[in-house]
C-alpha positions in Angstrom: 0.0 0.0 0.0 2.8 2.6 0.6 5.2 1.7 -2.2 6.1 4.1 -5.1 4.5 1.9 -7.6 1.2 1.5 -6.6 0.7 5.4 -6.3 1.9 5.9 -9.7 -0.9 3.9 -11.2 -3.3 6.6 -10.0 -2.0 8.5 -13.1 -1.9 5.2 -15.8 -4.4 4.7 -18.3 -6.8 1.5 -17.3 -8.6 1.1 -20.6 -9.7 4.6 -21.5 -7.4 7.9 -21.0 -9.6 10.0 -18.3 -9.2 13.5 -20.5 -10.0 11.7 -23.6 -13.9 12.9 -23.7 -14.9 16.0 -26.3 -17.9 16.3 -25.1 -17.0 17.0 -21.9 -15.8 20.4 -20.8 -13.0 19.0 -18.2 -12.5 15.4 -20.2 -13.9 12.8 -17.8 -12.8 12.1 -13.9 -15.3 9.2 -13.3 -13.5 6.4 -15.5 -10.8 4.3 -13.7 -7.0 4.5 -13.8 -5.6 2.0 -13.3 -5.2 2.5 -9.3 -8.8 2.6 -8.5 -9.0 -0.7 -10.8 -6.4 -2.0 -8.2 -8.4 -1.2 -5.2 -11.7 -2.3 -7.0 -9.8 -6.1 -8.0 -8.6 -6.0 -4.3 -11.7 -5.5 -2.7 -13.7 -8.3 -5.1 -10.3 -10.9 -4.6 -10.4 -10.4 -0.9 -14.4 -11.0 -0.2 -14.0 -14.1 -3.0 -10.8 -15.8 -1.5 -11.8 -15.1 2.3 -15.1 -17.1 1.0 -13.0 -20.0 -0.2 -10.8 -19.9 2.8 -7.7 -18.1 1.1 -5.6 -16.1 3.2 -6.9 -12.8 3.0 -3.8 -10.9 3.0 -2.1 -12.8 0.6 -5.1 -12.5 -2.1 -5.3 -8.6 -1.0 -1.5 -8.5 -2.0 -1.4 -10.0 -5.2 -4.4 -7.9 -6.4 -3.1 -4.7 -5.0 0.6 -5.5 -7.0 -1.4 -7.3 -10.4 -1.3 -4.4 -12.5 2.1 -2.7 -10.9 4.2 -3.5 -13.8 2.2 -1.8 -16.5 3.5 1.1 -18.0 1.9 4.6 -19.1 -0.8 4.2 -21.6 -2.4 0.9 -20.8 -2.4 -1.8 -22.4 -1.4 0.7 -25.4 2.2 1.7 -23.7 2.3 -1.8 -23.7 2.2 -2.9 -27.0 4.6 -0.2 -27.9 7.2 -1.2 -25.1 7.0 -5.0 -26.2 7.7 -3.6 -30.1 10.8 -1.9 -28.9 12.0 -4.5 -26.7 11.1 -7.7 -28.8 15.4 -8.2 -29.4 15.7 -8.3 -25.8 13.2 -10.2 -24.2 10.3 -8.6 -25.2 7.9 -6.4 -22.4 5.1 -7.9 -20.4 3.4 -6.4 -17.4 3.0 -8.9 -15.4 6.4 -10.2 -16.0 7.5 -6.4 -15.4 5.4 -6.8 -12.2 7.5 -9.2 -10.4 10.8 -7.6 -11.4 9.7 -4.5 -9.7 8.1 -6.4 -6.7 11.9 -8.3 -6.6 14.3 -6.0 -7.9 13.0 -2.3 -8.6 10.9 -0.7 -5.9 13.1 0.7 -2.9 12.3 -0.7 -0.2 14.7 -3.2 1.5 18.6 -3.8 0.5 20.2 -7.0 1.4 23.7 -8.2 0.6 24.1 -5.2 -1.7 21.3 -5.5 -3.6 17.9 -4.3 -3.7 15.2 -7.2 -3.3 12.1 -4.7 -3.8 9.4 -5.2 -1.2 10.8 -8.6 0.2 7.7 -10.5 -0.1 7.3 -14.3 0.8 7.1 -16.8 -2.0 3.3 -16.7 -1.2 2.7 -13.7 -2.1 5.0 -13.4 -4.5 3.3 -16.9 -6.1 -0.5 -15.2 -5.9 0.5 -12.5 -7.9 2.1 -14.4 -10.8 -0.6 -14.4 -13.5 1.7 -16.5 -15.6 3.7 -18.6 -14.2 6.0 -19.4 -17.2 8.9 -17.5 -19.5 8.4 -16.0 -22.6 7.1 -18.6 -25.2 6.8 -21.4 -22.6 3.3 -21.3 -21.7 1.1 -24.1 -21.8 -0.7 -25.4 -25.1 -3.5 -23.2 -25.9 -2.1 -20.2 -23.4 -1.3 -16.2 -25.7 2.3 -16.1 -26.8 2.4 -12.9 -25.4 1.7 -13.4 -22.4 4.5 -14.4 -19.8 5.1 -14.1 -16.4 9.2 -13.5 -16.0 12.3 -12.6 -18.3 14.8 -14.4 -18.1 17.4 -12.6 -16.2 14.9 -12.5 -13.3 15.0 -16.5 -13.9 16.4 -17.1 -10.0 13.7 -15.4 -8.5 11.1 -17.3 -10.4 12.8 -20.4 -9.5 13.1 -19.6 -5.3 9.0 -18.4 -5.7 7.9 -21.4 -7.6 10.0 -23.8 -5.6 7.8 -27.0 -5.3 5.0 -25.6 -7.4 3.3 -27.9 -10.2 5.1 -26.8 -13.7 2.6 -23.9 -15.5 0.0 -23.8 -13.1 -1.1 -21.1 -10.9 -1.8 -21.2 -7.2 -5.5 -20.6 -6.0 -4.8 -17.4 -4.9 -3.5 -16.1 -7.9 -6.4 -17.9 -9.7 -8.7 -15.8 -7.5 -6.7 -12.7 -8.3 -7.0 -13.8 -12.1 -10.7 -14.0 -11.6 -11.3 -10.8 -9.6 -9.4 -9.2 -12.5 -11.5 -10.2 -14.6 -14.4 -9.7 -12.8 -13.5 -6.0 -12.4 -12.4 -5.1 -15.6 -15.2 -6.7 -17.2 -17.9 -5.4 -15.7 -16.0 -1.7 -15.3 -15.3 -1.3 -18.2 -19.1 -1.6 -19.4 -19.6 1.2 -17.2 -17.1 3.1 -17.7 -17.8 2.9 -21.8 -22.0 3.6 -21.2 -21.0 7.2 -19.0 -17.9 8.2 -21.7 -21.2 7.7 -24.2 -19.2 5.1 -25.8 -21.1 1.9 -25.3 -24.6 2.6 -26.3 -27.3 1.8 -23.4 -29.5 -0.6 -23.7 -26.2 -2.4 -24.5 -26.8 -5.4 -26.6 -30.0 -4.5 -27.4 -29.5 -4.2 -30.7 -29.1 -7.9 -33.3 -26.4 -6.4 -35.0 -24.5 -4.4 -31.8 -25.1 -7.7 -30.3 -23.8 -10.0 -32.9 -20.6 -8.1 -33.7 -19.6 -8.9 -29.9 -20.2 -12.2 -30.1 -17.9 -12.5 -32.9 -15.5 -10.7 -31.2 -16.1 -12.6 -27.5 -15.3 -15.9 -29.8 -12.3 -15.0 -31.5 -10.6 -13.3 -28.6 -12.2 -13.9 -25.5 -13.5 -17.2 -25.3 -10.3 -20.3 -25.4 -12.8 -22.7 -23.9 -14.3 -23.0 -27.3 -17.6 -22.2 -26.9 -20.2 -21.9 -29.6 -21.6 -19.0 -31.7 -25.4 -19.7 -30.0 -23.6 -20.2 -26.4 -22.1 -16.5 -26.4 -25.3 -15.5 -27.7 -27.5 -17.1 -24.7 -24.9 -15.7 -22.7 -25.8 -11.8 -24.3 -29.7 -12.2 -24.1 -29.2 -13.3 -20.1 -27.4 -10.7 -19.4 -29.9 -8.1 -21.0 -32.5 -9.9 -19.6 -31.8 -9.2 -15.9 -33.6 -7.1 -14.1 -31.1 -4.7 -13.4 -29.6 -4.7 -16.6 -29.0 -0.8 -17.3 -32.5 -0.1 -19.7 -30.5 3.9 -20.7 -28.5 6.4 -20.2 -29.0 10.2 -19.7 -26.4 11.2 -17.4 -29.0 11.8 -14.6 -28.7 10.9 -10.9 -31.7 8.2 -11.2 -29.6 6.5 -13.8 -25.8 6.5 -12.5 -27.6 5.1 -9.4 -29.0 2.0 -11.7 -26.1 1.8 -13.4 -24.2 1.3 -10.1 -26.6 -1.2 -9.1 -25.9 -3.0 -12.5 -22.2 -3.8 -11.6 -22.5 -4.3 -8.4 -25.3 -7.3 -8.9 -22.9 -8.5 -11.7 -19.8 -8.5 -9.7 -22.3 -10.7 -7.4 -23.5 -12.6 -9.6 -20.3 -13.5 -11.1 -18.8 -14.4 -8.0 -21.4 -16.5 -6.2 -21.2 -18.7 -9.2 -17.4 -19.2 -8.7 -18.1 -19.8 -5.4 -20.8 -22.2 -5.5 -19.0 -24.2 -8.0 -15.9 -24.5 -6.4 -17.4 -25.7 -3.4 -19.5 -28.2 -4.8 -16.1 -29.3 -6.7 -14.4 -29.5 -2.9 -16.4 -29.3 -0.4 -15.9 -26.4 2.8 -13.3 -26.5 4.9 -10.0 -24.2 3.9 -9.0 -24.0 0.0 -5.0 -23.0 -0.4 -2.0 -23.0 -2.5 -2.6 -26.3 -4.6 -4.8 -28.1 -2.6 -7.8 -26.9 -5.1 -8.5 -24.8 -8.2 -11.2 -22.1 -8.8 -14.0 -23.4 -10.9 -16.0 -20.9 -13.0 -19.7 -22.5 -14.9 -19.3 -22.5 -18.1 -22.4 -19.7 -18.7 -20.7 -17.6 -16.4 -17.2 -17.5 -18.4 -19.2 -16.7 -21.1 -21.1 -13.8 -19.7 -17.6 -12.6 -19.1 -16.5 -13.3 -22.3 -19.2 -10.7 -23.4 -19.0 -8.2 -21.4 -15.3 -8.2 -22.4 -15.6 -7.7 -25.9 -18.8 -5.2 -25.3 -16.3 -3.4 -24.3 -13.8 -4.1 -26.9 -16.3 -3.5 -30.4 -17.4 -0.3 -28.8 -14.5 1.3 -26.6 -10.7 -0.6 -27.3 -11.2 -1.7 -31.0 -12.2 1.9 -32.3 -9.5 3.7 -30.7 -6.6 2.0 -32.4 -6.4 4.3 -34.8 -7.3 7.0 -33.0 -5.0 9.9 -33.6 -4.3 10.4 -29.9 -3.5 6.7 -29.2 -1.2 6.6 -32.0 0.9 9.5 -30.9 0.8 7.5 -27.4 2.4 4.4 -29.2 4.7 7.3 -31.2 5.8 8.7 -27.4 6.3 4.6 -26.1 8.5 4.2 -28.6 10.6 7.5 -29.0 11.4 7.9 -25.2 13.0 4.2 -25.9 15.3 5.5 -28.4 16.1 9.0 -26.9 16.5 7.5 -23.0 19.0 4.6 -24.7 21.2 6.8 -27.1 22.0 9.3 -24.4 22.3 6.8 -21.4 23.3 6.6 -18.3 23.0 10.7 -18.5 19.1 10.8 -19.3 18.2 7.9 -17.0 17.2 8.3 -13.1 20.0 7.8 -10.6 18.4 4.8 -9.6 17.7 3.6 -13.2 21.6 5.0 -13.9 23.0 2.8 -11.5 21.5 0.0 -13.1 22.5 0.9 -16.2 26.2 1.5 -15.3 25.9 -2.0 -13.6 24.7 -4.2 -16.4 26.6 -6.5 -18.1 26.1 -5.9 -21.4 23.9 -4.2 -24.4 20.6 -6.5 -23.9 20.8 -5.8 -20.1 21.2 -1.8 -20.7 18.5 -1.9 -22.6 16.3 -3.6 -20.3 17.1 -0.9 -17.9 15.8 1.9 -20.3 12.6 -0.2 -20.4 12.2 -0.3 -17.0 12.5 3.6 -16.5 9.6 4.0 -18.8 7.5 1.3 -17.4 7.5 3.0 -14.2 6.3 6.3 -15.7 2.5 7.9 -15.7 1.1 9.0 -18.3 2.0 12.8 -17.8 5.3 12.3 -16.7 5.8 10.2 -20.3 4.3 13.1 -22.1 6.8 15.6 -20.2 9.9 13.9 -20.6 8.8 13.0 -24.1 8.3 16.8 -25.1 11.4 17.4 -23.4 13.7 15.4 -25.4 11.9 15.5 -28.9 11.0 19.1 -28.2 8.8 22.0 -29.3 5.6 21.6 -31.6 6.3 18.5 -33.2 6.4 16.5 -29.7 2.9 18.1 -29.3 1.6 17.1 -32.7 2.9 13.4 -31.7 1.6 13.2 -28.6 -2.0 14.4 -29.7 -2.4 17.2 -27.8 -1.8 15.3 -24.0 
């Protein structure tokens, strides 16, 4: 709760950038960033493992640190720092996650080195996502998405020590879920008061049918069919409380509220209620059990997801302002690197002085932007590509 990190991501994008609304005379302070998506996943991952008989604090801990690694921008900083970076290693944030937990944030020094908060290998092993390298996930599992690089490889090892090979505690399965959980049904909100996700939602066949193709092709592994994702759509606008419209009023952020919060409910009772009846009461820990998740609830998930993807994620891509963030990403790479150690950090220029060799350097310039905000990228961006062309590039920020 009191490191550096975790502050920071009160100024990070979560999905949409807060002063990205034109209609709007101060841009929009309601969406989340990607702190108050922290707390929200913490508050969901500690009621759902304290229900299974998880640890609380450990759950609370990896949900608090999940998102830690991600750098300004979102998931769009992202993309641009895993471009730059594919020669060394590539950029992931939950891989960048546990370097900073290990390596990065100041907190304790030990045998002249820095070992970041000092966490147990509980904790540290709830908040890996991905318990795997770069392109050694399991069958089925993104490419892109890992859970250390290699030179944190000995901290990976001590943390995992005993754990079954690729598979993730029940903690940080209840973390994964809570994530979910959160985003999911966030997001949906978020996109209905940014007037980006038209309310009823779903309401219409063809709204409706472009997200199922989109909750198939990227948010649904399982397999499930075309008419599955579709029952899961017409449930989901079939419940009571499903948000009927949207007029900015008092009487409707008040329903809207109630929408998420019955979902956030709904979604984990079913968790619950299935894992249960997979393993009976008692405590559920570590490996002793997995979290279960119905099939029509994954797929509700799976929908809300990529309601929020056709209307909110897909159609900024190309978005002049989202562009010139990717532009940003990828220039403060190549200025911080050609005039490093002088335009890193001290604490990022010790690093730098201390690494071994062109690979390692590099990494060290990725983790200085990783651990930027949003504004701070924008400054130090228009600082080193200067006057009205950083402007132009960085749309206006």
């Amino acid at each position: 709760m009191h490191s550096a990190a975790l502050r920071r991501l009160g100024a990070k994008t979560q999905v949409r950038t807060p002063w990205r609304r034109s209609d709007h005379p101060t841009g929009d302070d309601f969406i989340r960033t990607r702190l108050t998506h922290s707390l929200e996943v913490a508050q969901v991952g500690r009621e759902l493992g304290k229900a299974l008989g998880c640890d609380p604090d450990v759950v609370d801990t990896a949900c608090l640190a999940h998102d830690l690694g991600h750098p300004p921008f979102g998931h769009n900083g992202e993309r641009a720092l895993a471009e730059v970076s594919r020669d060394i290693g590539g950029f992931e944030g939950n891989a960048q996650t546990l370097r900073l937990l290990t390596r990065l944030e100041a907190k304790v020094w030990a045998d002249g080195r820095s070992v970041g908060l000092n966490l147990t290998r509980a904790s540290l092993d709830a908040a890996t996502k991905y318990p795997w390298g770069r392109g050694q996930g399991p069958a089925g599992s993104d490419p892109a998405k890992f859970g250390v690089y290699e030179p944190d490889r000995l901290v990976f090892e001590w943390l995992r020590e005993g754990a079954p090979a690729g598979r993730k505690c029940l903690e940080a399965q209840v973390m994964d879920l809570s994530d979910d959980i959160a985003y999911c049904v966030h997001d949906v909100e978020d996109g209905i008061v940014g007037g980006s996700i038209p309310a009823p939602a779903l309401a219409a066949p063809a709204d409706r049918a472009a997200v199922v193709a989109m909750a198939a092709e990227r948010y649904a592994p399982w397999g499930p069919d075309v008419a599955e994702l579709d029952d899961a759509g017409r449930r989901l606008t079939g419940l009571p409380y499903w948000a009927a419209g949207w007029d900015g009023s008092r009487r409707d952020l008040a329903a809207l509220k109630d929408m998420t919060s019955q979902l956030i409910g709904r979604f984990c009772a079913a968790a619950e209620g299935a894992t249960r009846e997979a393993y009976g009461g008692g405590r559920l820990v570590r490996y002793a059990a997995n979290v279960i998740v119905p099939p029509e609830t994954l797929a509700e998930i799976a929908m809300l997801k990529a309601l929020a993807a056709v209307f909110v994620m897909e159609p900024r891509l190309e978005d002049p302002v989202y562009v010139g963030q990717r532009a940003m990403v990828a220039g403060l790479y190549g200025y911080l690197l050609a005039e490093a150690p002088g335009s890193l950090e001290p604490e990022f220029r010790a690093d730098f002085e201390a690494a071994a060799d062109g690979a390692a350097r590099a990494r060290v310039v990725v983790d200085q932007i990783a651990s930027l905000t949003d504004s701070s990228a924008t400054l130090l961006y228009r600082r080193y590509a200067g006057g009205e062309g950083a402007l132009a590039v960085g749309g206006g920020l």
